[in-house]
C-alpha positions as CSV (number, residue, x, y, z in Angstrom):
1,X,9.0,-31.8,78.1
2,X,10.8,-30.6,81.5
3,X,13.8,-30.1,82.5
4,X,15.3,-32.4,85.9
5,X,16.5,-30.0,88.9
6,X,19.0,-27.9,88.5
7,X,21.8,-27.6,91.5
8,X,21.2,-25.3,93.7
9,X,24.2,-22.6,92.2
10,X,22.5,-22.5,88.9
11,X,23.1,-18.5,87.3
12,X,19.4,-17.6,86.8
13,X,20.4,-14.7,86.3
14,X,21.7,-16.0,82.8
15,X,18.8,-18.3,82.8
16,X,16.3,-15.4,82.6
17,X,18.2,-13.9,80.0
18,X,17.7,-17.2,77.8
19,X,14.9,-19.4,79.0
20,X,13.0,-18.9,82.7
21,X,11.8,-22.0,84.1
22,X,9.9,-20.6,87.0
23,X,5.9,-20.9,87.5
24,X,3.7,-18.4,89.1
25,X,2.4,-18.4,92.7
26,X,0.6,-16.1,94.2
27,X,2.1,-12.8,96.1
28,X,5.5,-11.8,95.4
29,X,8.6,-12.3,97.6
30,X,10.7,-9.4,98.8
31,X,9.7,-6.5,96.6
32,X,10.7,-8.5,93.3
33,X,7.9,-7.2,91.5
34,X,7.8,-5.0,88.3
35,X,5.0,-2.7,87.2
36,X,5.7,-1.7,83.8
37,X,4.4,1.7,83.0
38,X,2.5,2.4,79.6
39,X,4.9,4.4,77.5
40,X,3.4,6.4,74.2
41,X,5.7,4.7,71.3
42,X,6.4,8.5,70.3
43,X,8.1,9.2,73.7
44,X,9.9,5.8,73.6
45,X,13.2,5.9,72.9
46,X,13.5,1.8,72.6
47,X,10.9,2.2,69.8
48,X,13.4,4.8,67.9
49,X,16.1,1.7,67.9
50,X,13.7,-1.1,66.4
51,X,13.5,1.9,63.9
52,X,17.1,2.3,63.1
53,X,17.7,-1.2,63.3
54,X,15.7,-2.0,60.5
55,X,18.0,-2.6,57.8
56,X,21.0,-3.1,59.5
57,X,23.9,-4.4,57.9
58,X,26.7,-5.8,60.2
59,X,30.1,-4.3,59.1
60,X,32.9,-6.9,57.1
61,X,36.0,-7.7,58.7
62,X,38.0,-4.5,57.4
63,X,35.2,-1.9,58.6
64,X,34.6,-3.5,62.0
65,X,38.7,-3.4,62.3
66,X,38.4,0.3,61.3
67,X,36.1,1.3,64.2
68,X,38.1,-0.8,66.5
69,X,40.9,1.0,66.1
70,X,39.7,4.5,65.5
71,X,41.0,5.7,68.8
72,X,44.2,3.7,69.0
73,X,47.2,6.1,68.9
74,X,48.8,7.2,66.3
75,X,48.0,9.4,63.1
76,X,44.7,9.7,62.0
77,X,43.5,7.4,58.3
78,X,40.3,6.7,57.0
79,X,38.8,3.6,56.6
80,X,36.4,3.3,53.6
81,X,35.3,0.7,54.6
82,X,34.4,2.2,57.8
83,X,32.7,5.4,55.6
84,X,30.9,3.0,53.5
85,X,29.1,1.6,56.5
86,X,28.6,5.0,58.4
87,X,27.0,6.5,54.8
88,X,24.8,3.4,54.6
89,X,23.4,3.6,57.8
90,X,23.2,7.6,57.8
91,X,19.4,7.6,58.6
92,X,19.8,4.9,61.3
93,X,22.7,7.1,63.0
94,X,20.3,10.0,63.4
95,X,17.8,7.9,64.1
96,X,19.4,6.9,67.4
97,X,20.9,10.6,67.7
98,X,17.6,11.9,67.7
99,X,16.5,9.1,70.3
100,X,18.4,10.8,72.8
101,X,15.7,13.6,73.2
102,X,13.3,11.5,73.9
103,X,11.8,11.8,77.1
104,X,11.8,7.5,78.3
105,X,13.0,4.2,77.0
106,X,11.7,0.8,78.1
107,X,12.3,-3.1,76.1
108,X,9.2,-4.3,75.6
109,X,8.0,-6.8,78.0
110,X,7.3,-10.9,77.2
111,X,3.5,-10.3,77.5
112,X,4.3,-8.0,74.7
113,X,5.9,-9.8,72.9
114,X,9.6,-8.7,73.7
115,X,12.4,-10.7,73.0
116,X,15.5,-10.7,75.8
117,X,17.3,-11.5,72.5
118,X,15.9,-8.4,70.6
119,X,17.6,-8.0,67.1
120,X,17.9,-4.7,67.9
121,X,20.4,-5.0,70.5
122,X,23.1,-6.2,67.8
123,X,22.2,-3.3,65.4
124,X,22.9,-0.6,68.4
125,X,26.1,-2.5,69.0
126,X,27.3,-1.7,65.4
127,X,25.8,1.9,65.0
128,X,27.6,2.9,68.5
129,X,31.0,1.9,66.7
130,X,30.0,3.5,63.8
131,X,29.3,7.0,66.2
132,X,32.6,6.7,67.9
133,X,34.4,6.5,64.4
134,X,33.0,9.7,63.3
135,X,33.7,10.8,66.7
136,X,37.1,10.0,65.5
137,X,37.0,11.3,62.8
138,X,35.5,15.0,63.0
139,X,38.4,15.8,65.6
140,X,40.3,14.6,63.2
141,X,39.2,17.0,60.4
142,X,39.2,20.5,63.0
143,X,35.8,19.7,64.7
144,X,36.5,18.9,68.0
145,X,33.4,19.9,69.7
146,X,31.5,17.7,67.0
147,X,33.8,15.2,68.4
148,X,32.9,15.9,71.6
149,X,29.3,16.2,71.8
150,X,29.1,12.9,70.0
151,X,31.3,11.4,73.1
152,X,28.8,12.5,75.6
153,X,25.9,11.7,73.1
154,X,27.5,8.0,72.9
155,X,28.3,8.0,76.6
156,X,24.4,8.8,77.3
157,X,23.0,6.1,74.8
158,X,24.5,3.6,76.7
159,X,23.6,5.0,79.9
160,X,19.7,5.1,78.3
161,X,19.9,1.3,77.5
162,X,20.8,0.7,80.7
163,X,18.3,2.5,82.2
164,X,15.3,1.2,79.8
165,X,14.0,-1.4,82.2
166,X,15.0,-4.5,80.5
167,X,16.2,-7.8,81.4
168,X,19.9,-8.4,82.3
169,X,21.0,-9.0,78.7
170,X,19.8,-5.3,78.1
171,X,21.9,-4.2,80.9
172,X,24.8,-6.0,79.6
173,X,24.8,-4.7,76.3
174,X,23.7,-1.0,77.2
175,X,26.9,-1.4,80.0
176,X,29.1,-2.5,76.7
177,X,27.9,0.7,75.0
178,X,28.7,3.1,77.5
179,X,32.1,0.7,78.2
180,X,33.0,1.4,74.8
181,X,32.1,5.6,74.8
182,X,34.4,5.9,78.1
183,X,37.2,4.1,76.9
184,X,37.3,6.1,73.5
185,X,37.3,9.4,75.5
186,X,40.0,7.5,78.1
187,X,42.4,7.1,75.0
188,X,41.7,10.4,73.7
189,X,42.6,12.2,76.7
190,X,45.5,10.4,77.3
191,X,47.1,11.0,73.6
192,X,46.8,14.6,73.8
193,X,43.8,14.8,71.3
194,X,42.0,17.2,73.7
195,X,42.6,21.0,74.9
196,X,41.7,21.8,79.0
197,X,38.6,23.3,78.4
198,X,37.5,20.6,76.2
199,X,38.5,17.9,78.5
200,X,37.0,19.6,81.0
201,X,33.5,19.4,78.9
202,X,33.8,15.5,78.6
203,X,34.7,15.1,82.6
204,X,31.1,17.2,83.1
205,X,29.6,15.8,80.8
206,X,29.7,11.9,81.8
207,X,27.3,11.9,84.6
208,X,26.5,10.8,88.0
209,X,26.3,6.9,88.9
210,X,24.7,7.1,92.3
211,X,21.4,5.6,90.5
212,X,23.2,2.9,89.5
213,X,22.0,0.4,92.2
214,X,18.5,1.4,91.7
215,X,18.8,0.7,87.9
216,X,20.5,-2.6,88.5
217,X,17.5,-3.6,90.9
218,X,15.2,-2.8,88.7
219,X,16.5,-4.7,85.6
220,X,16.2,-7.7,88.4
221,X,12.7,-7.0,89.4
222,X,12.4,-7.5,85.2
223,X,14.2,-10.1,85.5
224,X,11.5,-11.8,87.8
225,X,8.2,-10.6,86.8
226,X,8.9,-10.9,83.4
227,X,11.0,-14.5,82.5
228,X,11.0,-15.9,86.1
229,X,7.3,-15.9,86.6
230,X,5.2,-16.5,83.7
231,X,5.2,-21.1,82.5
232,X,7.1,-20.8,79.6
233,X,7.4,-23.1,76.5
234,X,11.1,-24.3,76.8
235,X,11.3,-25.9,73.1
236,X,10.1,-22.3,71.8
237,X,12.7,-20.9,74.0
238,X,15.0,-22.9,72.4
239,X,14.3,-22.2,69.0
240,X,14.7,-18.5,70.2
241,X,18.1,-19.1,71.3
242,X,19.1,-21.4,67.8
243,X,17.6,-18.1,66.0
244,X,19.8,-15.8,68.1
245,X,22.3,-18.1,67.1
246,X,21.9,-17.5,63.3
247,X,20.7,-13.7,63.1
248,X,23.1,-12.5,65.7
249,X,26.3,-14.6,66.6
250,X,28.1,-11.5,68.4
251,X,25.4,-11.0,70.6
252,X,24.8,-14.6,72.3
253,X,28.8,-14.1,72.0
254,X,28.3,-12.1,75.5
255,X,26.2,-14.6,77.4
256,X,28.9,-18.0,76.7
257,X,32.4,-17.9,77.6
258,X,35.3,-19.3,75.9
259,X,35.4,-22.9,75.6
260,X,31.6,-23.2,75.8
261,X,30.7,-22.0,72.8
262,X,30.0,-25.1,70.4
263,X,28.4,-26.9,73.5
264,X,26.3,-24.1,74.2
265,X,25.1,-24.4,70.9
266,X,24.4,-27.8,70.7
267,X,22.9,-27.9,74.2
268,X,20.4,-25.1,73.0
269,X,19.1,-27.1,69.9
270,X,15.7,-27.4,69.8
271,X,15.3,-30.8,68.5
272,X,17.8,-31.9,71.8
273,X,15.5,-30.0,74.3
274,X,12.4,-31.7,73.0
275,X,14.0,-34.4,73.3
276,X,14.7,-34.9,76.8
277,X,12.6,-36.4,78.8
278,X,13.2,-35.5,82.9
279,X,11.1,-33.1,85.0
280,X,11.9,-29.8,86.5
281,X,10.8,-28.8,90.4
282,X,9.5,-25.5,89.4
283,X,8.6,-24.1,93.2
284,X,12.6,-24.7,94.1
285,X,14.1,-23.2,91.4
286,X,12.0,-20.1,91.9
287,X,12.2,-20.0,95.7
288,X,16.1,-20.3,94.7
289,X,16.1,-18.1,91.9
290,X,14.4,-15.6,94.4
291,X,16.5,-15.2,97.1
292,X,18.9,-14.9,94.6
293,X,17.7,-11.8,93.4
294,X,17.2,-10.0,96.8
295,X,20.6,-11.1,97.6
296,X,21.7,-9.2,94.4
297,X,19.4,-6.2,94.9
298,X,20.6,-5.9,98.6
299,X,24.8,-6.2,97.4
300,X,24.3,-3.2,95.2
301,X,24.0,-1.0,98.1
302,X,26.2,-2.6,100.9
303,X,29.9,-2.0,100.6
304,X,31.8,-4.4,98.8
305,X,33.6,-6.0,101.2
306,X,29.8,-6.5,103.2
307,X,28.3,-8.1,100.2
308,X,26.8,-11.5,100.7
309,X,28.6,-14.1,97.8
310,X,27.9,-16.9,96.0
311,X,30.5,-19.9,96.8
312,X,32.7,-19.8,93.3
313,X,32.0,-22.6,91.4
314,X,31.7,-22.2,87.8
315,X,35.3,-23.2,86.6
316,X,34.6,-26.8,88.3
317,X,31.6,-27.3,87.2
318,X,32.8,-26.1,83.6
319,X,35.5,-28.6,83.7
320,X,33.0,-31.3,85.1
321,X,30.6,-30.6,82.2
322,X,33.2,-30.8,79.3
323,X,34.4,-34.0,80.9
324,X,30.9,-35.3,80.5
325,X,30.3,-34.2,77.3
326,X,33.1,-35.0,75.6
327,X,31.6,-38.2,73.8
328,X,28.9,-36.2,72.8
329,X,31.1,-33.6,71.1
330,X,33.4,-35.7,70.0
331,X,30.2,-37.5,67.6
332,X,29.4,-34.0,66.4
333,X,33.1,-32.2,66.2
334,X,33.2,-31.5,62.3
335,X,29.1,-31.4,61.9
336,X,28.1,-27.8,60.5
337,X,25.1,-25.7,62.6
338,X,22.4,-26.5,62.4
339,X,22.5,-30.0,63.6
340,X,21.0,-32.4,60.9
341,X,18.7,-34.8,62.1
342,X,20.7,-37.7,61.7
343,X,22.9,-35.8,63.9
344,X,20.6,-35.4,66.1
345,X,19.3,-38.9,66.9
346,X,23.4,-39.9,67.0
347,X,23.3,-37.7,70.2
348,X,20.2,-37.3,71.7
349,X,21.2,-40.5,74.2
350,X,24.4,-39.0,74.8
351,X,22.6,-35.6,75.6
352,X,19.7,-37.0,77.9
353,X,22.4,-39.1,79.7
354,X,23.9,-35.7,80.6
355,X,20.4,-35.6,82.7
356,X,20.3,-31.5,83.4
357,X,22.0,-30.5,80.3
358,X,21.1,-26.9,80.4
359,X,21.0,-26.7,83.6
360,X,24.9,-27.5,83.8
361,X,25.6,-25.5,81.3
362,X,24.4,-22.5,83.2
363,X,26.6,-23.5,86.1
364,X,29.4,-23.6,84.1
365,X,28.4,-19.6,83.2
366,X,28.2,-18.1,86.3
367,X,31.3,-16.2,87.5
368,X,32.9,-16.7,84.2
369,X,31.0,-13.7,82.3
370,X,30.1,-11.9,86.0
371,X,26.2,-11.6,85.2
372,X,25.8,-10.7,89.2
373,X,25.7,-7.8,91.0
374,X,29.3,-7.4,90.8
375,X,28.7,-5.6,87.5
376,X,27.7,-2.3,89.5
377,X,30.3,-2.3,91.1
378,X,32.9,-2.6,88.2
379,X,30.5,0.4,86.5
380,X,31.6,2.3,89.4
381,X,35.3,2.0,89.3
382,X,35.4,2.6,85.3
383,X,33.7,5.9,85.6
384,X,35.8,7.2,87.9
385,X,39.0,5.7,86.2
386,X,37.3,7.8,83.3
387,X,36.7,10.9,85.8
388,X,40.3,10.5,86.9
389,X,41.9,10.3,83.9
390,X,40.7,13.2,83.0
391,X,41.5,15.0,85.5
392,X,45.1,14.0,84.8
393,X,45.4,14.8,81.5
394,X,44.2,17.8,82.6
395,X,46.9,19.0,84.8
396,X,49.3,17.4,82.4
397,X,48.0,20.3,79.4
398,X,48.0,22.7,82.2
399,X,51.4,21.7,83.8
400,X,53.8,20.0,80.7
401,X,53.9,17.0,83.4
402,X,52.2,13.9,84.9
403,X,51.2,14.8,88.7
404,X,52.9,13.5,91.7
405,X,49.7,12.6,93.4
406,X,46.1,13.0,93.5
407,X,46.6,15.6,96.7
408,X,48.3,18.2,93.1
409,X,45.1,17.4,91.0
410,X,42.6,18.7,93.7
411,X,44.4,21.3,94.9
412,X,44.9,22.4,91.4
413,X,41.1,22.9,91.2
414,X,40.5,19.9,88.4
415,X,38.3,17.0,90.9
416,X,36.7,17.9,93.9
417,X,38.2,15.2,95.4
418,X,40.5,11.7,94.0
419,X,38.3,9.8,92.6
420,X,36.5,6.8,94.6
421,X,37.3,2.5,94.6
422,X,34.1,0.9,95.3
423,X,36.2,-2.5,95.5
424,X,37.9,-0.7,98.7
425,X,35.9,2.0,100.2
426,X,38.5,4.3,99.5
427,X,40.1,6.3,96.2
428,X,41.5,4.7,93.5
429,X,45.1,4.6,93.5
430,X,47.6,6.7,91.2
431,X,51.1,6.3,90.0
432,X,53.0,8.4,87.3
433,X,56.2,6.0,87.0
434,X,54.6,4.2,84.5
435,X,51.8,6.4,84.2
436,X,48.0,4.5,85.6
437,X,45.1,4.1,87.6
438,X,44.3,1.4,89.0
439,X,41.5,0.1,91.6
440,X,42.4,-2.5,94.1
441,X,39.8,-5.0,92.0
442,X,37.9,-7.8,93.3
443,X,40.1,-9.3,96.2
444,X,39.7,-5.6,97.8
445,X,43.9,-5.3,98.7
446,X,46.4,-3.3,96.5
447,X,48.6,-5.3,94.6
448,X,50.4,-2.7,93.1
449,X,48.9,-2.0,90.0
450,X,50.2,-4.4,87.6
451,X,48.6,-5.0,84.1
452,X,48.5,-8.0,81.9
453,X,47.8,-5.5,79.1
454,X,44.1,-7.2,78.7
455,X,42.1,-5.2,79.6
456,X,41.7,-3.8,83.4
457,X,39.6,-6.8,85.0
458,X,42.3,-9.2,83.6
459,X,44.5,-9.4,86.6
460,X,43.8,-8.7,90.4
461,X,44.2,-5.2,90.4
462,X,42.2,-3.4,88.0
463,X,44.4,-1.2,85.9
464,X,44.0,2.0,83.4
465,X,47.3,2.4,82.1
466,X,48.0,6.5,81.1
467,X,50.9,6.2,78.6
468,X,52.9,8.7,77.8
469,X,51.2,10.3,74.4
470,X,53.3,9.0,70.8
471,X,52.3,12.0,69.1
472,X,49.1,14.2,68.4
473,X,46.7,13.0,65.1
474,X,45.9,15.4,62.3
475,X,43.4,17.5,63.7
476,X,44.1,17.9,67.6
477,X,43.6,21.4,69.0
């Protein structure tokens, strides 16, 4: 069974994180290729988190509320919950604390026998919540350079998955770890939770980002020699995908955006895919799926406003797609997961009428979750929102006050310089009436800074509020 052409927009990129539909050719186009270097399992710090995952319990509702939470403002209570999780997985936490002194990390490759979807991913989501609760809670208790050490230690992990030449959904998830690390140390700066010389540890201690492009292209010369290249099986990456489905719902929760999610999962059954009948052109989705790439590898290190783009289409074709499968969903709209058989052969016309189901699907994707380039860039402008921030809080324990400008934080000796907008070449912008950061975002003009209060890439501007602090926790210095 094959799969009919996809258009020419179809996100690869999201396609190699699922199911590549490429075949080999000889030579390799544009420097896509990946060499993966033999790594003793001793020194590999990927093979310290298959260890720590084993056994991994997700946390219930009220413990994953508790780490959620842990560095909201506000006074200080303990979850047991929360306590009951972190005691459980007490071997697993050092486990992945004592990972961090080992010398390399690297996913294991499809040849052998790697998974894009590795369980393992899910079970470092969890334990890096777990380590930024007791984060939490030893400056809580009167240990603040516990606290702080386990900040940098949680900033680095992430960094480290990043880094451990996977594919693109190992990039993602190590980016979401070191997303979460900054933006606990972001909210404990700005509550008050930490003295000068201890913010000053976390601002040195967060590390450079100019090897970020380099990291980037080398997850997409994964990408390629790894899921784009090899003939795959698509009805075993299917069942793959069903099995992601039912071991680790949260995690395939980061490749499907909102509104997709029950027709991604239908889509992605394997009986369905075996089921369709239509061909794929193999050479034109990889010739496609190539230039993509060196596009991507070539954006990382232009400016922002030089990048070559993609024409947006993803919230068409998204609409297009539900409007096409609405028959089949309605058929299936109260039928549990998995699909029965009888189900099955109620839809599988419906489905093959689609004539490139997945292929759509993964149209409908791209933009929507920003698996592109783009990511780097948004890396970028959060660490130095992070570097900024505290810088600010800085001058604020130094000076009682919120500073006028960036042009007092330099010359009080805190940053070398304001800290830098990749979306506009220039620094990020700072005001103190209400207290923020924000970078000029995606559309590369100022917009003044205003926040939906969703998170910073939920408006045009990207935006770090600073409140004013509501009070210091049990246990600040």
């Amino acid at each position: 069974m094959r799969f009919p052409p996809a258009p020419p927009s179809v996100p690869r990129a999201v396609v190699a994180v699922l199911v590549a539909f490429g075949t080999a050719r000889a030579g390799d186009p544009g420097g896509l290729e990946f060499r993966r270097p033999e790594i003793p399992s001793e020194r590999n710090a990927v093979e310290a988190w298959h260890q720590a995952a084993r056994g991994w319990k997700a946390p219930d509702a009220a413990a994953t509320a508790a780490f959620a939470s842990a560095w909201k403002p506000g006074p200080w209570k303990a979850s047991e919950e929360a306590d009951r999780i972190c005691a459980l997985h007490r071997d697993a936490l050092s486990t992945v604390e004592a990972s961090l002194s080992l010398a390399e990390a690297q996913w294991p490759g499809r040849k052998t026998g790697g998974d894009p979807l590795d369980p393992a991913m899910a079970a470092l989501r969890g334990l890096q919540q777990a380590r930024l609760y007791l984060a939490r809670r030893a400056l809580a208790e009167g240990r603040p350079d516990e606290s702080v050490a386990m900040l940098l230690g949680s900033v680095r992990l992430g960094q480290r998955a990043c880094e451990a030449r996977g594919a693109l959904i190992h990039y993602l998830v190590g980016n979401g770890l070191r997303r979460q690390a900054e933006r606990s140390i972001r909210d404990g700066a700005v509550a008050g939770w930490f003295d000068a010389a201890r913010l000053q540890a976390l601002a040195a201690g967060l590390g450079p980002l100019d090897t970020e492009p380099e990291v980037f292209a080398t997850v997409i010369r994964v990408e390629w020699t790894d899921y784009e290249l090899p003939r795959p099986d698509p009805v075993a990456d299917a069942r793959r995908m069903a099995n992601a489905y039912a071991t680790n719902p949260e995690l395939t929760g980061i490749l499907v955006p909102e509104g997709l999610e029950r027709l991604h999962r239908i889509f992605w059954d394997p009986a369905l895919v075996a089921g369709h009948p239509a061909a794929i052109d193999h050479d034109a989705m990889r010739d496609r799926m190539a230039a993509r790439y060196r596009r991507w590898m070539a954006n990382v290190r232009r400016p922002w406003a030089a990048r070559e783009v993609d024409p947006p289409e993803a919230m068409a074709a998204q609409a297009r797609l539900l409007a096409d499968a609405a028959a089949l969903l309605k058929r299936v709209e109260k039928e549990p997961f998995p699909l029965s058989a009888k189900a099955i052969r109620r839809i599988q016309p419906l489905y093959n009428r689609i004539g490139n189901p997945i292929g759509r699907l993964l149209v409908a994707c791209e933009d929507v979750i920003k698996v592109s380039s783009d990511v780097v860039f948004r890396v970028r402008a959060e660490r130095e929102a992070t570097r900024g921030t505290l810088a600010l809080a800085r001058f604020r324990t130094n000076r009682g006050r919120w500073p006028h400008d960036w042009t007092e934080v330099v010359a009080e000796g805190l940053i070398a310089a304001p800290p830098a907008d990749p979306f506009s070449g220039g620094t990020l912008h700072y005001s103190a009436a209400p207290p923020r950061v924000w970078s000029v975002g995606e559309n590369g003009k100022d917009d003044g800074g205003k926040s939906t209060g969703e998170g910073p890439w939920a408006a045009a501007d990207a935006v770090w509020p600073i409140d004013p602090p509501s009070g210091k926790a049990g246990g600040t210095p």
